[in-house]
C-alpha positions in Angstrom: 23.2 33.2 0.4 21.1 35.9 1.7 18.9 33.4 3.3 20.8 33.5 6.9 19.0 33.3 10.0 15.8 33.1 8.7 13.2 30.6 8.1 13.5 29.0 4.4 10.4 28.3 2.2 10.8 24.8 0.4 9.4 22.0 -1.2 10.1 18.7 0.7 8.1 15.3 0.3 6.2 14.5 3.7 5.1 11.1 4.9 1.8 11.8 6.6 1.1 8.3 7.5 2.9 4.8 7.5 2.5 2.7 4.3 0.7 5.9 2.4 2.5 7.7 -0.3 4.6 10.8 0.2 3.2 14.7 -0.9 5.1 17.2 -1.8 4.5 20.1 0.7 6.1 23.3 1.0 8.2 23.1 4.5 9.7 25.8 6.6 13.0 25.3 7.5 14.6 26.7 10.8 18.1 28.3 11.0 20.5 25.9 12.7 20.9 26.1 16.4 24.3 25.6 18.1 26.8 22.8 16.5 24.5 22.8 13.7 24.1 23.1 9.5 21.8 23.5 7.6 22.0 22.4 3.9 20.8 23.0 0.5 20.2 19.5 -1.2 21.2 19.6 -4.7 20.3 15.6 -4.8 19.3 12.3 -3.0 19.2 8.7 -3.3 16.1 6.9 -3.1 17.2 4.0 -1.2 15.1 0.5 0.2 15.3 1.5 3.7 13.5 4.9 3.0 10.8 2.7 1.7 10.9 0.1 4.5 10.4 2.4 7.3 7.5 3.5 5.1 5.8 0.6 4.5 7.4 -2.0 7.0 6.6 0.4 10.0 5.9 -2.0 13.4 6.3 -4.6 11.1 10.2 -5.3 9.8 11.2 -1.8 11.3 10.3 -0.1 14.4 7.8 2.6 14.2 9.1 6.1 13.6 6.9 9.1 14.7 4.7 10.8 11.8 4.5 13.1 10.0 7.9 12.5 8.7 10.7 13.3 5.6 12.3 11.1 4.4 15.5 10.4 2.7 19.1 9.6 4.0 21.3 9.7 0.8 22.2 13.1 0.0 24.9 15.5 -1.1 24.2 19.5 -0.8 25.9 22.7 -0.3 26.5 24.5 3.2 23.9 27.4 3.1 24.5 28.5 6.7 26.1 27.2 10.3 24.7 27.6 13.6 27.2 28.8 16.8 30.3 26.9 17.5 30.4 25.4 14.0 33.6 25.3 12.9 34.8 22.5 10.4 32.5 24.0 7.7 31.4 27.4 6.0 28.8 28.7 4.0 29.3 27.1 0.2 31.4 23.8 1.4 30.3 20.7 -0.7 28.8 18.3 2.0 27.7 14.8 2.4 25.0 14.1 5.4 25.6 10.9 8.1 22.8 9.1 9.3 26.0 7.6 11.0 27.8 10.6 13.3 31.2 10.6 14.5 31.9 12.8 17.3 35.3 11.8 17.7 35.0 11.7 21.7 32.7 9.0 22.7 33.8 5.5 23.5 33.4 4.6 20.2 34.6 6.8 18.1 37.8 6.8 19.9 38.3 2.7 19.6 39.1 1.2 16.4 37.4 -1.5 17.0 33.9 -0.1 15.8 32.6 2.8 13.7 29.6 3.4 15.6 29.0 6.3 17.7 26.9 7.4 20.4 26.5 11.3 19.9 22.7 12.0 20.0 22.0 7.8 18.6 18.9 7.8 20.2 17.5 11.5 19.4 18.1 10.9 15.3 16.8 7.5 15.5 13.8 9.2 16.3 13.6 11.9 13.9 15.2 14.8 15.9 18.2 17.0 16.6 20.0 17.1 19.9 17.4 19.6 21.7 14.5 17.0 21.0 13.0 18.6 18.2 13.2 19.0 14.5 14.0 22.0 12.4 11.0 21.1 9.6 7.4 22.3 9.8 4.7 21.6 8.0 1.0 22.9 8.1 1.8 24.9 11.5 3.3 21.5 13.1 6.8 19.8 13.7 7.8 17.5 10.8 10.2 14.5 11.9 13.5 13.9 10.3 14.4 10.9 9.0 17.5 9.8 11.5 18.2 13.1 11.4 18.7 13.8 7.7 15.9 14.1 6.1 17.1 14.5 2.4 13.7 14.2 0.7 14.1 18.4 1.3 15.2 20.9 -0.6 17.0 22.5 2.7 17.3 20.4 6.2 19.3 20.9 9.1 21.9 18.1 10.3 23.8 18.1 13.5 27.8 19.1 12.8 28.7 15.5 13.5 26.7 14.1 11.2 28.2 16.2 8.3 31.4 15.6 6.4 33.1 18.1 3.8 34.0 16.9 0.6 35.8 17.8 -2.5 34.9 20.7 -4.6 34.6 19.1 -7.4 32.4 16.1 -6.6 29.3 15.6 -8.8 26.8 16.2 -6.4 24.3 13.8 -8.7 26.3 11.0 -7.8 28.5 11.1 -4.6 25.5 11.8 -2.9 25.2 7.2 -2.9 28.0 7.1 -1.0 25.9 8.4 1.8 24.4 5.2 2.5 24.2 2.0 0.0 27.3 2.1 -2.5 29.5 2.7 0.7 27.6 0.4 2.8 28.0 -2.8 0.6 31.5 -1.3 -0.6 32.7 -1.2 2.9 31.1 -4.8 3.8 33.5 -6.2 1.9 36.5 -4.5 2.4 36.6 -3.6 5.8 34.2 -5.9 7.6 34.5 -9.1 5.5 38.0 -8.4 4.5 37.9 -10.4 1.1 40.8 -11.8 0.5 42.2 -12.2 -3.1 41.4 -15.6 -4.6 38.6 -16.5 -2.5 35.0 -17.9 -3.8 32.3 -15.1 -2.3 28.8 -15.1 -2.7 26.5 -11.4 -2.7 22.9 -12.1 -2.1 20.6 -9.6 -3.5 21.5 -7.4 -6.5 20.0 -3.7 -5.2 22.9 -0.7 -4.6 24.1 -2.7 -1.7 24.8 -5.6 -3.2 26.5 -4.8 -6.2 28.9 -2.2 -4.4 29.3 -5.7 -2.1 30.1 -7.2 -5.8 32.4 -4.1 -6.4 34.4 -4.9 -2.7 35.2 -8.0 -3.3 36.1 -7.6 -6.9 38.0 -4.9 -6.1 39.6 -6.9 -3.4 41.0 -9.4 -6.3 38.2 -12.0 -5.4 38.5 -15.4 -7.7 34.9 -15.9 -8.0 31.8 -13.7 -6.9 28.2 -15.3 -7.2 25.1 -13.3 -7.3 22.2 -14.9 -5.3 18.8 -13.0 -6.9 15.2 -13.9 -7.7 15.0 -11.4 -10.2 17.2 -12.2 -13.5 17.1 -9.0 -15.2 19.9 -7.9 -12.4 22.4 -10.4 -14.1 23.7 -8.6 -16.8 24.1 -5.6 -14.8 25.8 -7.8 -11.9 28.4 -9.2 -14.6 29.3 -5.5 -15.5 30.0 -5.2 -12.1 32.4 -8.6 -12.0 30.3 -11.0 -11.4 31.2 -14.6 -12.9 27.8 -16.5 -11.4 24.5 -16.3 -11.5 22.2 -18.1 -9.3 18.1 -17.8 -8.8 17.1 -20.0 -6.0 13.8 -20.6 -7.7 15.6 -22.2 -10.7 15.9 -24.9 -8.2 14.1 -27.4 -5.9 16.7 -27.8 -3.0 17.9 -25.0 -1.1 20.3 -22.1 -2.7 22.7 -22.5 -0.1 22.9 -26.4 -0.9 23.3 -25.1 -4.5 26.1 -23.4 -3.7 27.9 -25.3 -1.9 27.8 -28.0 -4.0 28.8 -25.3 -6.7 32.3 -24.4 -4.9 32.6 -28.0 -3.7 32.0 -27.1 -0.1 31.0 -23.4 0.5 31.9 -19.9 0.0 34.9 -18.1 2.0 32.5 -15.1 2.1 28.9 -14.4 1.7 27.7 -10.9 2.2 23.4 -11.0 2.6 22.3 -7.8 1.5 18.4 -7.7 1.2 17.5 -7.7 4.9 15.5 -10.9 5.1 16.1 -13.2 7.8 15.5 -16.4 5.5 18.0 -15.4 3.8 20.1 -14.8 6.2 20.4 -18.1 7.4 20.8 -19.2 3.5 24.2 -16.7 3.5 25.5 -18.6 6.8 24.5 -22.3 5.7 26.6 -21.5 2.2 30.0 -20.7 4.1 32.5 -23.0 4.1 33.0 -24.9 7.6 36.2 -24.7 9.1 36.7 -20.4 7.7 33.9 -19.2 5.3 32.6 -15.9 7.1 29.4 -14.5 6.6 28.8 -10.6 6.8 24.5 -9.6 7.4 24.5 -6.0 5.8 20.9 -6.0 4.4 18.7 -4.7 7.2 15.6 -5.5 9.3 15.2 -4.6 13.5 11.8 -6.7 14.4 12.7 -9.8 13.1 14.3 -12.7 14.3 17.2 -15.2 12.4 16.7 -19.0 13.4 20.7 -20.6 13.1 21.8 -24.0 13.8 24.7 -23.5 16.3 26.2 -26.2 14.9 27.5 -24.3 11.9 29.1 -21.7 14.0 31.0 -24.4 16.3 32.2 -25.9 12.6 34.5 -22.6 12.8 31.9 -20.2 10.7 31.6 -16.7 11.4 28.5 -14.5 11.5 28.9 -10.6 11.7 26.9 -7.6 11.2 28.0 -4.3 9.7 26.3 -0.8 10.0 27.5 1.3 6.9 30.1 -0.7 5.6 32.1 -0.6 8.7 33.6 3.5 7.6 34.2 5.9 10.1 31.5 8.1 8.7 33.4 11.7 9.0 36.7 10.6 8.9 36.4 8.3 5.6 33.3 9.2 3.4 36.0 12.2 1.8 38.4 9.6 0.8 35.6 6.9 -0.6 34.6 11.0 -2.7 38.0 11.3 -4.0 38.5 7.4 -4.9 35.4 8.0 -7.4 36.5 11.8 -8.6 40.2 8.9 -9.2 38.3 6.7 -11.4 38.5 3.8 -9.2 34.5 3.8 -7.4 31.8 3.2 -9.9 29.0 5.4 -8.9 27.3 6.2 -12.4 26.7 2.1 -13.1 24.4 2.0 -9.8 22.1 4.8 -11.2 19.0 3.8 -13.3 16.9 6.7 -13.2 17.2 10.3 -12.4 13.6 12.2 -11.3 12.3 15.3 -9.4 11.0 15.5 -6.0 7.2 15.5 -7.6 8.5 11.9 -9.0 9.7 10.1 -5.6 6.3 7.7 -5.6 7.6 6.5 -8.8 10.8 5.8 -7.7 9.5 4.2 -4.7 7.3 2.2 -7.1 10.4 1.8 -9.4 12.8 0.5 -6.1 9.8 -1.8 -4.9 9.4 -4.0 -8.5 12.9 -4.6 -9.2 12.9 -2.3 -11.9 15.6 0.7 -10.6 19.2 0.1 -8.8 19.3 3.6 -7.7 16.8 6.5 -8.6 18.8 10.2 -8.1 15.9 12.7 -6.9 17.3 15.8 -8.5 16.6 19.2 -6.4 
C-alpha cells in the first residue's frame, strides 16, 4: 500500500477524559512491531460497552487510562505485518478480537473455555504486548481500547487478536460479529445450549439481545419472550422471532413473577443482556426450579448481584459468558461465512450508518434507545 514501515496520518476519535465526548484528532499510527498487524478500518460498530467505559468509568466499569480510542467492533483490511507474522498478508479481509486466542495457553488448548491468557492483562489496559500503544496524539501515547481501538482509521492489533475472513464479506456489516451479534448469538447456542421446544426469555432488546433472540430461535426454541422497558423494540424483536412481549413497568409485581406465572412456572432459559445486576437477579428468579438455566451476558465489573441461594439449591443454574462462548480466531470465519450463506442476520441489527465526525450522535443515538447498531463508516 505504499504506506509500509512508516508512520500513518489519520483521523481517529479520542476520549480525552472519562464521561466527556469524543474529538476527532488526526493520530499517528506506528508500523507494527513483532507478531503484529496493523489495519486499515473500513468500519466499526458503535457498541454499549464503548459507551460504558466512557461514562461508567470507576463507576459500573473499572477505570481505563486516558487519553483513549475507542471502539471494539471492526472489520478492515491488512495494510502491513510486523516480523514473524505469518497467518496474514498485506490486503487479507480481517476481523479484530478484543478476545485473543493464542492457541498455546491453558486455555486455549482446553475445550472447556474460550478465554485466553495471551497478553489479558496488557489489552485490558489499553496496550500491546511491549506495554505501550501504537497511537499518538498531540506528541503523547494514546491508549487502545482492549487493544483494538477501532474508532481509527488505522490501528495496530496483536496477531492473536486477529482473524482472516472471507473475501467477499461486507465489511459494513461483518464487522458486528466482532463483539455483540456474536456475543448474544453464541450465548445461546453454545453457552445456554437452547434446546428445541423450550420457553426462553431475552432481557434487553440492544444487538446483544436480539442475536440472543436469533440463538434461540435459530435453535428451534418454542417460545422466546423479550423483557424491555422500551416498547418501540417490540416490533423489531418480533422480526427477529420473538412471540412475547413484556415491559416490567406495565406491571406492579416483579417481571420475573410475571413470567413465571406466564409459562406456568418459569423459563428453561433466560439470557440477561443489559448488564444490570437487578436484572440479573430478575433473569435467575424467572428460571424454572428443578432445570431452567440462566446465562449473564450483558456486562458490568464493579458491581455486585445479591441471589437467594435457595434458587440455586432448587437445581437452577447461573453462568456467565464472555463473547458468546466462540473461540475467537478459530470460529469468528465460520459465524462470516454463515452470514455470506444467508443463515446470520446482520443487516436487521443496523439502524444507522454515520462517519467518524458522527460517533457523539451515535453514542447519543445508543444511550436513548433510539439505534440497535450504528455502523461508523471509514
Amino acid at each position: 500500500m505504499g504506506t509500509e514501515g512508516k508512520v500513518i496520518r489519520c483521523r481517529a476519535a479520542v476520549a480525552w477524559k472519562a464521561g466527556e465526548a469524543l474529538i476527532v484528532e488526526e493520530v499517528e499510527v506506528a508500523p507494527p512491531k513483532a507478531h503484529e498487524v496493523r489495519v486499515k478500518i473500513a468500519a466499526s460498530g458503535v457498541c454499549h460497552t464503548d459507551w460504558a467505559y466512557l461514562h461508567g468509568a470507576g463507576r459500573g466499569m473499572e477505570l481505563r487510562p486516558f487519553p483513549l480510542v475507542l471502539g471494539h467492533e471492526g472489520a478492515g483490511v491488512v495494510e502491513s505485518i510486523g516480523a514473524g507474522v505469518t497467518g496474514f498478508s498485506p490486503g487479507d479481509k480481517v476481523i479484530p478480537l478484543f478476545l485473543p486466542q493464542c492457541g498455546e495457553c491453558e486455555c486455549c488448548l482446553s475445550a472447556k473455555t474460550n478465554l485466553c491468557k495471551a497478553n489479558w492483562s496488557k489489552t485490558q489496559q489499553g496496550v500491546l504486548a511491549d506495554g505501550t500503544s501504537r497511537i499518538t496524539c498531540r506528541g503523547q501515547q494514546v491508549f487502545q481500547f482492549l487493544g483494538v481501538s477501532s474508532f481509527s482509521e488505522y490501528t495496530v492489533v496483536l496477531e492473536t487478536n486477529l482473524t482472516k475472513i472471507h473475501p467477499d464479506a461486507p465489511l459494513d456489516r461483518v464487522c458486528l460479529l466482532g463483539c455483540g451479534v456474536a456475543t448474544g448469538y453464541g450465548a445461546a447456542v453454545n453457552v445456554a445450549k437452547v434446546e428445541s421446544g423450550s420457553v426462553c426469555a431475552v432481557f434487553g432488546l440492544g444487538a446483544v439481545g436480539l442475536a440472543a433472540v436469533m440463538g434461540c430461535v435459530m435453535s428451534g426454541a418454542g417460545r422466546v419472550i423479550c423483557v424491555d422497558v422500551n416498547p418501540e423494540k417490540f416490533a423489531k424483536a418480533r422480526e427477529f422471532g420473538v412471540t412475547e412481549c413484556v415491559n416490567p413497568r406495565n406491571h406492579s409485581r416483579p417481571v420475573q413473577e410475571v413470567l413465571v406465572e406466564m409459562t406456568a412456572g418459569g423459563v428453561d432459559y433466560a439470557l440477561e443482556c443489559v448488564g444490570d445486576v437487578e436484572v440479573m437477579r430478575s433473569a435467575l428468579e424467572s428460571c424454572r426450579s428443578a432445570w431452567g438455566v440462566c446465562v449473564i451476558v450483558g456486562w458490568t465489573e464493579l458491581e455486585e448481584m445479591k441471589l437467594r441461594p435457595f434458587h440455586l439449591l432448587m437445581g437452577r443454574t447461573l453462568k456467565g459468558t464472555y463473547f458468546g462462548g466462540w473461540k475467537s480466531v478459530r470460529d469468528v470465519p465460520g459465524l462470516v461465512e454463515e452470514h455470506l450463506a444467508g443463515r446470520l442476520k446482520l443487516d436487521e441489527f443496523v439502524t444507522h450508518t454515520l462517519s467518524l465526525d458522527q460517533v457523539n450522535h451515535a453514542f447519543k443515538l445508543l444511550a436513548g434507545g433510539q439505534s440497535i447498531r450504528s455502523i461508523i463508516k471509514m
